[in-house]
VEXKOL-634973 format. One record per residue (C-alpha): residue in three letters; z, y, x. Coordinates in steps of 0.5 Angstrom, whole numbers, padded with zeros to 4 digits, always signed. Example, Ala and Ser with C-alpha at 12.3 -4.5 7.8 and 13.67 -1.06 7.14 Angstrom:
BEGIN
ALA+0016-0009+0025/SER+0014-0002+0027/
END
This chain:
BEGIN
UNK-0165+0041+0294/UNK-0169+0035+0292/UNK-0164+0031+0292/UNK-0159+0035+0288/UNK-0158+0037+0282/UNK-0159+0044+0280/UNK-0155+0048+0275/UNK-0161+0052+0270/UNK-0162+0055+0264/UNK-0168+0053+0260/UNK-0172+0055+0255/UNK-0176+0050+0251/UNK-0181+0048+0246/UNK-0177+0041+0245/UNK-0181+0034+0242/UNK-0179+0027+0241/UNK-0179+0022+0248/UNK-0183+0017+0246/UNK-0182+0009+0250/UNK-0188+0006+0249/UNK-0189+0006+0241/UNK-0181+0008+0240/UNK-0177+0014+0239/UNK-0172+0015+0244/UNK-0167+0019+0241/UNK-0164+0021+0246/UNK-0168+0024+0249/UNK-0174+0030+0249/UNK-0180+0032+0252/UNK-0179+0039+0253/UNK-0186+0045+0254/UNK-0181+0050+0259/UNK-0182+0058+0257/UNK-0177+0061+0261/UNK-0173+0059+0266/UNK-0167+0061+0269/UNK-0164+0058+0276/UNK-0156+0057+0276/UNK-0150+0059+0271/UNK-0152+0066+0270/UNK-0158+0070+0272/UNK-0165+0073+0269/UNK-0170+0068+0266/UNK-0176+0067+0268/UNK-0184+0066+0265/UNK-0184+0059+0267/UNK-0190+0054+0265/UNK-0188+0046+0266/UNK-0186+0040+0262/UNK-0179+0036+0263/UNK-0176+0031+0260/UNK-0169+0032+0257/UNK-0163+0028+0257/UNK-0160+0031+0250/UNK-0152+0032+0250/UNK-0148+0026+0247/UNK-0149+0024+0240/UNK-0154+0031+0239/UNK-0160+0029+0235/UNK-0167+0032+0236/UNK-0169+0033+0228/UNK-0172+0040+0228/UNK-0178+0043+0231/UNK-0178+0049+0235/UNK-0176+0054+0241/UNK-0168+0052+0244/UNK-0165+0054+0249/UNK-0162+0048+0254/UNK-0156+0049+0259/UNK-0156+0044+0264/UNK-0158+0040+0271/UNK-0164+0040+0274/UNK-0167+0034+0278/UNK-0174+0032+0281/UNK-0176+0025+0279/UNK-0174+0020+0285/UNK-0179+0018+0289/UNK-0178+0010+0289/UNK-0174+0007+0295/UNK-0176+0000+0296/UNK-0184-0002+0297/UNK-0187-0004+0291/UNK-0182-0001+0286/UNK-0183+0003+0281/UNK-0186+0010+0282/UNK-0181+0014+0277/UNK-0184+0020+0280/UNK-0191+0020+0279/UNK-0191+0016+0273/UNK-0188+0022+0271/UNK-0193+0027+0274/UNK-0198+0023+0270/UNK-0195+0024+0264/UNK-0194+0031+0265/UNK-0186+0031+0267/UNK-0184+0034+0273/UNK-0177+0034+0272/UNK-0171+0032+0268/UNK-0166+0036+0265/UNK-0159+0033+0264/UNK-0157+0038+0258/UNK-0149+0040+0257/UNK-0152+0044+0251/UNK-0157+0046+0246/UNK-0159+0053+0242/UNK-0164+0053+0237/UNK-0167+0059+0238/UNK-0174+0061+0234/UNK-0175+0055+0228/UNK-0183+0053+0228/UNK-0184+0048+0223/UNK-0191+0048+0223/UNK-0192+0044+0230/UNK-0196+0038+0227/UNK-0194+0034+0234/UNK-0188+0033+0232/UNK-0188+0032+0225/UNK-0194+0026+0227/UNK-0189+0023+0232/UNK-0183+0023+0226/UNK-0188+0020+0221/UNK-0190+0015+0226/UNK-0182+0013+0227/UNK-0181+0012+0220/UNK-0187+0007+0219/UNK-0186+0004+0225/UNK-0178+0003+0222/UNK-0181+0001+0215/UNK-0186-0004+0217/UNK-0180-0007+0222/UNK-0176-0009+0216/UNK-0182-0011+0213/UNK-0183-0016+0218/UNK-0177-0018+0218/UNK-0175-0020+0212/UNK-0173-0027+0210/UNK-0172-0029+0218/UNK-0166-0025+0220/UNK-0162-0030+0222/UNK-0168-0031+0227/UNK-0168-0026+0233/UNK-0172-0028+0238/UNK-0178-0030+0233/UNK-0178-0023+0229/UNK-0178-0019+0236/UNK-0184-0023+0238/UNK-0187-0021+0231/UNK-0184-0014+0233/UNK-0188-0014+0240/UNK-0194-0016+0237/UNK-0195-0013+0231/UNK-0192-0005+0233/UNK-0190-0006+0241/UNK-0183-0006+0241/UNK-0183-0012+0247/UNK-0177-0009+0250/UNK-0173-0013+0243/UNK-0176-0019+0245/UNK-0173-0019+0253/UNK-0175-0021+0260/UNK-0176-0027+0259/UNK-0180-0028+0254/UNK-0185-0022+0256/UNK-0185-0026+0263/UNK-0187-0032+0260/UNK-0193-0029+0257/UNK-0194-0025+0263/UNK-0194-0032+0267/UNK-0199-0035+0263/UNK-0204-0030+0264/UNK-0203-0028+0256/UNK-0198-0021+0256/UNK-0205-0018+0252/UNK-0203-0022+0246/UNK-0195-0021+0247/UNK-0196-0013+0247/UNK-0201-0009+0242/UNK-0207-0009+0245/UNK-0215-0008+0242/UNK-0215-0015+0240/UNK-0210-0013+0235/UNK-0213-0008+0233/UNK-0220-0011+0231/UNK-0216-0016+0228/UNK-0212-0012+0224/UNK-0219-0007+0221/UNK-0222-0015+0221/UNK-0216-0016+0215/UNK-0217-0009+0213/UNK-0224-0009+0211/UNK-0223-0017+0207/UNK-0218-0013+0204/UNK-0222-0007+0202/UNK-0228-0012+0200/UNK-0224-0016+0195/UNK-0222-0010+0192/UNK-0228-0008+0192/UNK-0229-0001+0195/UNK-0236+0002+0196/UNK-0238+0001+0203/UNK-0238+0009+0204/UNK-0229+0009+0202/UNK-0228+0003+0205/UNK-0232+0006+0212/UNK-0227+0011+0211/UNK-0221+0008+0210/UNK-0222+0003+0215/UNK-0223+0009+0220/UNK-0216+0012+0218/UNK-0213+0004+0219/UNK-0215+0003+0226/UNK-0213+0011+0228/UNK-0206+0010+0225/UNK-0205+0004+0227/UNK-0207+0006+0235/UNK-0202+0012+0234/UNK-0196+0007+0231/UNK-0197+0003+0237/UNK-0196+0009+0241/UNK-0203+0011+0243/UNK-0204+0006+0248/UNK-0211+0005+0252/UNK-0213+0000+0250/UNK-0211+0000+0242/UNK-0215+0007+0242/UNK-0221+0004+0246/UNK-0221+0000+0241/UNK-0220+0004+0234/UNK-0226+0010+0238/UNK-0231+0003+0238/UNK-0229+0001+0231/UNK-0230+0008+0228/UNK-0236+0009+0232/UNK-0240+0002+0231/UNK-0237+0003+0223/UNK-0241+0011+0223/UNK-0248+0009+0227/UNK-0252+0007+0221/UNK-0250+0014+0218/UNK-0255+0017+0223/UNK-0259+0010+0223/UNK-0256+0009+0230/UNK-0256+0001+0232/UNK-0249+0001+0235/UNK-0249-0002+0242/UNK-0242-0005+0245/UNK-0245-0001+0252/UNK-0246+0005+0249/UNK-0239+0006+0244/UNK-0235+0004+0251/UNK-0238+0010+0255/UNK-0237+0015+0250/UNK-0229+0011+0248/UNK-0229+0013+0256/UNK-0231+0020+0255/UNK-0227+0021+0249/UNK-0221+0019+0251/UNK-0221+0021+0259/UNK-0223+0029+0255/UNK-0216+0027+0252/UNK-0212+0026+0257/UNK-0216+0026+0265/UNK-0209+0022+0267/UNK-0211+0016+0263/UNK-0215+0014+0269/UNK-0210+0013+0274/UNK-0207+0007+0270/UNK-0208+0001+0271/UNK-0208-0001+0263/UNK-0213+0004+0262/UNK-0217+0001+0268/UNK-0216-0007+0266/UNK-0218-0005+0258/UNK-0225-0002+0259/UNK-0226-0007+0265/UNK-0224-0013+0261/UNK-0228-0011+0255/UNK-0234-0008+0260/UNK-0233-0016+0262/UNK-0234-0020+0255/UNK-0240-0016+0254/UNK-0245-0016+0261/UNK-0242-0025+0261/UNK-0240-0027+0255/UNK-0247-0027+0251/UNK-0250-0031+0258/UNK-0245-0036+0259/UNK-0247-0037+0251/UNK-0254-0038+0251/UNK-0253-0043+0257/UNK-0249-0047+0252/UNK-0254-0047+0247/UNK-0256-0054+0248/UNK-0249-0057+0246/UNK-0247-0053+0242/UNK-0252-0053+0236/UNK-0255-0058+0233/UNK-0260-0063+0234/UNK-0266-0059+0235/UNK-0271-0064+0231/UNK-0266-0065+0226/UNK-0267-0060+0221/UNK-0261-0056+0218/UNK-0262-0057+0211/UNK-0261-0066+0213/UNK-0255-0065+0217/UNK-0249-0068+0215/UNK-0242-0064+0214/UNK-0239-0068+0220/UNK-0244-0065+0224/UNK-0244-0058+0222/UNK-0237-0058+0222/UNK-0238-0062+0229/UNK-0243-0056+0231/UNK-0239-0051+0229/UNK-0232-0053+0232/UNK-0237-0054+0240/UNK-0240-0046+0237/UNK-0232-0043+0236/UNK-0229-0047+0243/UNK-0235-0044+0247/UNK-0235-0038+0245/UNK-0227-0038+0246/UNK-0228-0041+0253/UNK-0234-0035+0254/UNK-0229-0029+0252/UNK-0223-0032+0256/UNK-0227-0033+0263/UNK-0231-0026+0261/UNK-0224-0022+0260/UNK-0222-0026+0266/UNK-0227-0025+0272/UNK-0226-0017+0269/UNK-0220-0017+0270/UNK-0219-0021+0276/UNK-0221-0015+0281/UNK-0216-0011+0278/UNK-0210-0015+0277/UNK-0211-0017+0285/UNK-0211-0009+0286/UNK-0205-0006+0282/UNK-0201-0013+0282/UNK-0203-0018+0288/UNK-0203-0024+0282/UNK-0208-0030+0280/UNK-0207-0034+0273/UNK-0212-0038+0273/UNK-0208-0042+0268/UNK-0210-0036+0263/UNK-0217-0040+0262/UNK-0214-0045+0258/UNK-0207-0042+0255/UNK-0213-0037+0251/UNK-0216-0041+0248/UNK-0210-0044+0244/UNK-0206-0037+0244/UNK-0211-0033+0241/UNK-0213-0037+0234/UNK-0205-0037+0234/UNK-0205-0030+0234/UNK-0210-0029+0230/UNK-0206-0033+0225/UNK-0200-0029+0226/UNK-0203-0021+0225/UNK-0207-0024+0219/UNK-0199-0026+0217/UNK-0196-0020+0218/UNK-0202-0016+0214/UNK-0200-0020+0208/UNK-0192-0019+0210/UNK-0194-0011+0210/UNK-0198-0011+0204/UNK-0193-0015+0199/UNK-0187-0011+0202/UNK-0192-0004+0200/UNK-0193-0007+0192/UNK-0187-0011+0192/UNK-0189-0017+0192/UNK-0182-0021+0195/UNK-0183-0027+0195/UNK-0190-0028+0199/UNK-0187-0022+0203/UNK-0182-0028+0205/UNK-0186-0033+0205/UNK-0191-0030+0210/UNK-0186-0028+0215/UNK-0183-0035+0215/UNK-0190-0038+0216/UNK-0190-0032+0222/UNK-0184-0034+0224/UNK-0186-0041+0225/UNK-0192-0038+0229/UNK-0189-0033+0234/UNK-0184-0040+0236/UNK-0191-0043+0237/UNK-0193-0038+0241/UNK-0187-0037+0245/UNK-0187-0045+0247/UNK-0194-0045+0250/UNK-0192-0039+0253/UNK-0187-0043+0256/UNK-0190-0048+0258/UNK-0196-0046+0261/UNK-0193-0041+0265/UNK-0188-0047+0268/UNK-0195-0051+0270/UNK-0195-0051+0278/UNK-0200-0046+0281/UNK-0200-0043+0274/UNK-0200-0036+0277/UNK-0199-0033+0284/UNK-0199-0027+0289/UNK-0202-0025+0294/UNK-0203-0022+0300/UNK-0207-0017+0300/UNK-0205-0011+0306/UNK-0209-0010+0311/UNK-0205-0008+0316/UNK-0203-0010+0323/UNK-0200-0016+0325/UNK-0193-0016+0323/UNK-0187-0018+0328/UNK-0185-0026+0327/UNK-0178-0024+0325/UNK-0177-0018+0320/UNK-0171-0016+0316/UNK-0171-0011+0310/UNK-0165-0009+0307/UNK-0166-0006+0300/UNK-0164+0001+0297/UNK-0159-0002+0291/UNK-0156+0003+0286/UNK-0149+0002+0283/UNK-0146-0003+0289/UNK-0151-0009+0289/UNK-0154-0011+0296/UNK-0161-0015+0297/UNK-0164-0016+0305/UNK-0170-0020+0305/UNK-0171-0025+0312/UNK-0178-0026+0315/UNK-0177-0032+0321/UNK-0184-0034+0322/UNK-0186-0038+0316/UNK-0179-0039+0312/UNK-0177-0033+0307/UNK-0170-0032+0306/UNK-0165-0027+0302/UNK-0158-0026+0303/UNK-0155-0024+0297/UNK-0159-0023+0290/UNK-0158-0017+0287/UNK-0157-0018+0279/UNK-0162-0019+0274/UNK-0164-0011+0274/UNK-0165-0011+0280/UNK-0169-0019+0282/UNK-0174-0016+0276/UNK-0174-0007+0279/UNK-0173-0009+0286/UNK-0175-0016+0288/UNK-0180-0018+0284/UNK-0186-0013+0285/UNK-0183-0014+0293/UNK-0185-0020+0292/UNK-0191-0019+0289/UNK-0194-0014+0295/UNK-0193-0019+0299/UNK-0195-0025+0297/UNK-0189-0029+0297/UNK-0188-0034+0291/UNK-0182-0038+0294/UNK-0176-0038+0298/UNK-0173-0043+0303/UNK-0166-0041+0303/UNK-0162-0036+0300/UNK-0154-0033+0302/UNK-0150-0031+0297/UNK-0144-0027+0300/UNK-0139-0028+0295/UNK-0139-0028+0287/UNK-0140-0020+0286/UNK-0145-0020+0280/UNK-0148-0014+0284/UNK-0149-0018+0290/UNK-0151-0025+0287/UNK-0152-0023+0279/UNK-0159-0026+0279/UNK-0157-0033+0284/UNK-0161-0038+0278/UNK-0167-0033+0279/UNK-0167-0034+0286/UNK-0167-0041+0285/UNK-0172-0041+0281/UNK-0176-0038+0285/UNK-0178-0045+0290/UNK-0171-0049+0290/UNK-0168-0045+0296/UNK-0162-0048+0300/UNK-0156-0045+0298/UNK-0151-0042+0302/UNK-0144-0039+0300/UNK-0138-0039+0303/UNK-0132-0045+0303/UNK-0129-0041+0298/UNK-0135-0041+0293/UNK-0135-0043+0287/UNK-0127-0040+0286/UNK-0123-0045+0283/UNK-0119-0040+0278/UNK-0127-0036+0276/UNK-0130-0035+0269/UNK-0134-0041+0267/UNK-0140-0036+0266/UNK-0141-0033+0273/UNK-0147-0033+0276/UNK-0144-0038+0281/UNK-0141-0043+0276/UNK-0147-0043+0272/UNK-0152-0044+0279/UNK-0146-0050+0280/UNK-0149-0053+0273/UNK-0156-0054+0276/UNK-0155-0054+0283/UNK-0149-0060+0286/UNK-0145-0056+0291/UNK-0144-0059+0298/UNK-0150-0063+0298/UNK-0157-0063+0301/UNK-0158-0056+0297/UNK-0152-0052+0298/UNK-0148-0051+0304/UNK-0141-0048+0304/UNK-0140-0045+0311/UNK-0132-0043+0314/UNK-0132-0039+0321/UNK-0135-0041+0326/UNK-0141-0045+0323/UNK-0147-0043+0325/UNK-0154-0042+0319/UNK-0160-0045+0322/UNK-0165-0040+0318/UNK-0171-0041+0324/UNK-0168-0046+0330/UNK-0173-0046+0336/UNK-0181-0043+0336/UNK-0183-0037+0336/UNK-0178-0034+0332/UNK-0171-0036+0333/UNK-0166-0035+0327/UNK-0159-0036+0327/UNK-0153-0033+0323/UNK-0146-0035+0325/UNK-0140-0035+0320/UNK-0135-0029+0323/UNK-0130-0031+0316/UNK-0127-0033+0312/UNK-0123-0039+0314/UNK-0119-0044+0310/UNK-0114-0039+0309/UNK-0117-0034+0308/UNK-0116-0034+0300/UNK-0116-0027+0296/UNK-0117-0027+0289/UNK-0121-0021+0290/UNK-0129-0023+0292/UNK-0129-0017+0296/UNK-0123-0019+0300/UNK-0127-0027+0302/UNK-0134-0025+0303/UNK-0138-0028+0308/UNK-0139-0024+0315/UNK-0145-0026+0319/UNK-0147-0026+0326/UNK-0154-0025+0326/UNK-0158-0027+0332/UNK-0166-0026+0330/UNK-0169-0027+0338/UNK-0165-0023+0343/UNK-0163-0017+0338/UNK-0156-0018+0334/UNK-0155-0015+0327/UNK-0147-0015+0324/UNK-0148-0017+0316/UNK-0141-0014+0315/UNK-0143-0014+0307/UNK-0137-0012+0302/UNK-0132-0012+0308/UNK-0125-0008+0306/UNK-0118-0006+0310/UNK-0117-0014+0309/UNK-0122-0017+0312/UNK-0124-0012+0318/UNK-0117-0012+0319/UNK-0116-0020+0320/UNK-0123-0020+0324/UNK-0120-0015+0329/UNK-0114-0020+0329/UNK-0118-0025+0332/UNK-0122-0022+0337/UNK-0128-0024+0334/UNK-0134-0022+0338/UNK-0137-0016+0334/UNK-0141-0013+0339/UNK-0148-0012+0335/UNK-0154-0007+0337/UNK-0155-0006+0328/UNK-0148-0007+0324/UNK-0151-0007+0316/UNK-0145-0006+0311/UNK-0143-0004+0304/UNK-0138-0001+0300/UNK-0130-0005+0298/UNK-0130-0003+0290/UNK-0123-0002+0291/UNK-0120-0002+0298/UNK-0122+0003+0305/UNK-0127+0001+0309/UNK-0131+0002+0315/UNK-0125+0002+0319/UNK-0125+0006+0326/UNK-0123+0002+0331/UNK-0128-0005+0328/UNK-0133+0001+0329/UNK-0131+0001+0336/UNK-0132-0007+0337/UNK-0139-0006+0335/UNK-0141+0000+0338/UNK-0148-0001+0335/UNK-0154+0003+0336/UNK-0156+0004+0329/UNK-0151+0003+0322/UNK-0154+0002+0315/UNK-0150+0003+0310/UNK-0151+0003+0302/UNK-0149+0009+0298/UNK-0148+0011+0291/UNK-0145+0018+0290/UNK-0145+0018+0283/UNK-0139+0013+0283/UNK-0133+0014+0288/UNK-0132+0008+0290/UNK-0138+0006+0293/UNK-0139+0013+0296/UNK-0140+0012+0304/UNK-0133+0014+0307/UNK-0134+0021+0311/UNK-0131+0017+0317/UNK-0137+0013+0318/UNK-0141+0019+0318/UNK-0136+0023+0323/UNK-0136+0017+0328/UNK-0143+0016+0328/UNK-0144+0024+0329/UNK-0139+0023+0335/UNK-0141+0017+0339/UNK-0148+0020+0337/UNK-0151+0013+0334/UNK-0156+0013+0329/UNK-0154+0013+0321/UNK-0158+0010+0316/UNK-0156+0012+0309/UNK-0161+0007+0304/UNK-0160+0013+0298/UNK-0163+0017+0303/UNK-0167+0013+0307/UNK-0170+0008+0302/UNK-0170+0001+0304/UNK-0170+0000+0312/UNK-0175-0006+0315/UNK-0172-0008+0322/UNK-0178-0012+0325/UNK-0176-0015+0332/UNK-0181-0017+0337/UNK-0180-0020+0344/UNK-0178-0013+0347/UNK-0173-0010+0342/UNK-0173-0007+0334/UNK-0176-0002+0330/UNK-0173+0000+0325/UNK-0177+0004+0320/UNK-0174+0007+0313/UNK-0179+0006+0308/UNK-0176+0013+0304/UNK-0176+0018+0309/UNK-0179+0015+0315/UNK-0176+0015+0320/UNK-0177+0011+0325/UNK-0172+0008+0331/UNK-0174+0004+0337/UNK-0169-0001+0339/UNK-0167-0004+0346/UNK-0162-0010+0345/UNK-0156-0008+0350/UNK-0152-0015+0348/UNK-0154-0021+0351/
END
């Protein structure tokens, strides 16, 4: 039962769940020994690796063999195009399952596992290395978590927006903990080591360890422990009176890493580390060479006549190409990847790497005089070098910023190659916890009704966009002012300056000046040229005439349809896409389906699309009858009663034999219409539904 959670008891070696470079606390990684299936039965020898949800305020903080009562589940599948896999991540990391614990028994004490000890000590200097970070900037959240970021991989402090900034700007490597910061940071460490004048032989060594700890405090990441088996193997080669070579230490990084872990070839940070650096090595030394004659002096001036201003000059021309060398190497090795995993361009990465890079630079020599003064207790340059920092991560960010903002900054792709798709194309998303996203293809134009909140833009909507290239939006319906529904409306407006389409009653005079509607009120000015409010019996051109017609005429609300619960006053559509008819019933209640059926609206459909009332029935039988649809799609969330789907619309589609489509089910479900009819394909279970419009 794929699908269900299942009742076990399990016996486990537990370990520390890491995020990234944190522990997760509420959270474990458990080495399965036995098994045992329901409440009460025999355990079983069983060999496998789950993660575990640990039971409210229980802290994992003992090695050893524990016993777990619980609920078993198989990670999901994605539900939607482009979303996250959950499920093959996992398989990737090793999990196969997860384990809600109601309890945990401690059953045989192993102290000696080295695993957890390591992953606890790197907690502790991940912790102490935080606060030495911050201190003396306290005030200023964002710029200590953009430090955090940088220096330790704690991108999730810093917020989206600032991730996506720098993402945008093609300079996401600067942001997270990468290669870059660990040669910078064994460049800081060994002018230390020199000033402090240790031999060459300790200071080989010492270096090694920096490089190595610093990779596991960051989490392992590939790039960071790229990074650190190259220093160590270019630091080691004249002990065996080897020439290193950037080619030979990134094939035996590669193998050493893969030897570790095989899986670590399937990602694409694994896969965009050693391209990139594979890249700056085979192009950048070439590209170079051919600059020679701009960058250096005057060749028939001897070196030793040369001015300062020209030696200063040529030394300025000399470190701007090779910046500009590095940045176009990385670029075109990444170039066929970043297209391959994430369908995007950021051809203004160029540029913004050559300011960003130096800064950050700055910044991780900044944050090593913070932890080296915080380690002799030096509190005063300690301070002085976070607020020095402070000033640079602003710096950063800004850039980011405004780079990302620059038209053409970035863009996706299209990169299927699949057959021609129809010239009308509905997709309505899977959205957990009552949200609601559909995407509207009608020949050229990209609509969407309704938008999902902020999680759900930047879980669901964004990597769809990214697979199918799309980088704008032409208009956008928002049913009514359910943050669920509409919670990433100045997201979506964002996203091109679409034309905004709400119902008479939007915005709702007595709501909170802080809703999603009332702050898009703030930029866009209701009523005008770029947002319609509709009443029944308007009609929404989304694609008038050609090839693909495209309607949506308002069923309600009328003027006098004032309810102050948002479910109560949302939208109903009628949506004509070429000859088929698509009832958009969204949030409709007793309320709103009773009025309908009132006013013998004409609610014959061939697919009726609808969602759950938070706090009333829907899905009554009679407006059901009205329709009579071939297919009904259907939001579900059965963790939460109130946005189950009510038994009632199961049993009269199983009765009237129509077609029922659960999106927690099905996944997302794509209605393509052609000039004969629809197919109706779910993206989840695959199923596959051929249409014939019966209604004229």
């Amino acid at each position: 039962m794929p699908d269900r959670p299942n009742p076990v008891g399990v016996k486990a070696r537990l370990f520390p769940w890491t995020e990234g470079a944190e522990l997760d606390e509420s959270s474990a990684i458990g080495e399965v020994i036995e098994l045992r299936w329901g409440r009460a039965g025999i355990y079983r020898a069983t060999s496998a690796q789950v993660k575990v949800r640990l039971p409210r305020g229980w802290r994992l903080t003992e090695p050893g063999v524990y016993e777990i009562d619980g609920l078993l589940t198989l990670l999901r599948s994605p539900r939607n195009p482009g979303q996250f896999d959950a499920a093959g991540y996992g398989l990737r990391m090793g999990s196969v399952a997860l384990v809600q614990a109601d309890g945990v028994k401690l059953l045989k004490p192993e102290s000696w596992s080295l695993s957890f000890h390591l992953l606890h000590w790197a907690e502790t200097s991940r912790q102490w290395i935080s606060k030495a970070l911050a201190r003396g900037i306290e005030t200023e959240d964002q710029a200590t978590a953009v430090l955090l970021a940088m220096a330790l991989g704690a991108s999730d402090a810093a917020g989206e927006e600032i991730e996506d900034a720098f993402r945008n700007s093609g300079t996401l490597h600067i942001f997270a903990v990468s290669g870059l910061h660990v040669v910078m940071l064994a460049g800081v460490a060994a002018f230390v080591l020199r000033w402090l004048g240790v031999g060459k032989s300790r200071a080989v060594a010492w270096l090694i360890v920096i490089v190595f700890g610093y990779a596991y405090i960051t989490g392992w990441r590939p790039s960071a422990a790229r990074a650190a088996f190259m220093i160590a193997l270019v630091l080691i080669a004249p002990w065996w009176n080897r020439k290193s070579s950037v080619q030979n230490s990134l094939g035996a990084a590669v193998l050493l890493l893969l030897a570790y872990d095989t899986h670590q070839l399937f990602q694409p940070g694994f896969q965009l580390s050693f391209a990139v650096l594979w890249a700056i090595a085979f192009f950048a030394s070439p590209m170079l060479r051919s600059l020679n004659p701009w960058t250096e002096l005057d060749p028939f001036l001897p070196p030793q006549l040369a001015s300062r201003r020209q030696r200063f000059a040529a030394w300025a021309r000399q470190s701007l190409a090779s910046l500009a060398c590095v940045s176009l190497a990385a670029w075109i090795g990444s170039l066929p990847l970043t297209l391959g995993h994430f369908r995007t361009v950021t051809p203004v990465g160029l540029v913004a790497n050559l300011l960003l890079v130096p800064i950050s630079g700055f910044s991780i020599t900044a944050s090593c005089i913070s932890v080296c003064c915080a380690a002799v207790g030096f509190s005063s340059g300690q301070v002085l070098a976070n607020i020095v920092n402070a000033w640079l991560a602003r710096l950063m960010v800004l850039l980011a910023t405004w780079f990302s903002s620059l038209p053409l900054a970035n863009f996706t792709l299209d990169l299927r190659f699949e057959k021609e798709p129809p010239p009308l194309e509905l997709r309505v998303f899977h959205v957990s916890g009552g949200g609601a996203i559909s995407h509207l293809i009608a020949g050229d134009k990209q609509w969407l009704i309704d938008t999902g909140n902020v999680h759900a833009w930047r879980s669901v909507l964004r990597p769809f966009f990214r697979s199918r290239g799309i980088n704008h939006l032409d208009g956008v319906i928002l049913t009514h002012s359910d943050i669920a529904h509409v919670g990433a409306a100045e997201l979506a407006h964002e996203f091109g300056a679409p034309r905004l389409h709400t119902s008479v009653h939007e915005p709702w005079p007595l709501e909170a000046s802080f809703s999603s509607i009332n702050r898009l009120a703030q930029k866009v000015a209701v009523d005008s040229r770029g947002w319609h409010r509709h009443r029944m019996d308007d009609v929404i051109d989304i694609q008038p005439g050609g090839l693909a017609p495209a309607t949506a005429t308002v069923l309600y609300p009328m003027l006098s349809d004032l309810s102050e619960k948002a479910d109560d006053r949302g939208l109903v559509l009628m949506m004509r896409l070429g000859r088929l008819r698509v009832l958009w019933l969204g949030d409709a209640g007793f309320i709103t389906e009773k009025k309908l059926l009132e006013r013998r609206v004409p609610l014959a459909c061939d697919i009726l699309i609808r969602g759950q009332h938070s706090a009333d029935i829907s899905g009554l039988t009679e407006l059901l009858i009205a329709a009579h649809p071939q297919v009904i799609i259907s939001s579900n969330d059965s963790r939460f009663p109130e946005q189950t789907l009510p038994e009632r619309v199961r049993d009269f589609c199983k009765t009237q034999k129509i077609q029922l489509l659960d999106l927690e089910v099905s996944g997302s479900v794509n209605i393509g219409v052609t000039q004969t009819g629809a197919e109706v394909t779910a993206f989840r279970s695959g199923q596959e539904i051929i249409i014939t419009p019966l209604v004229r």
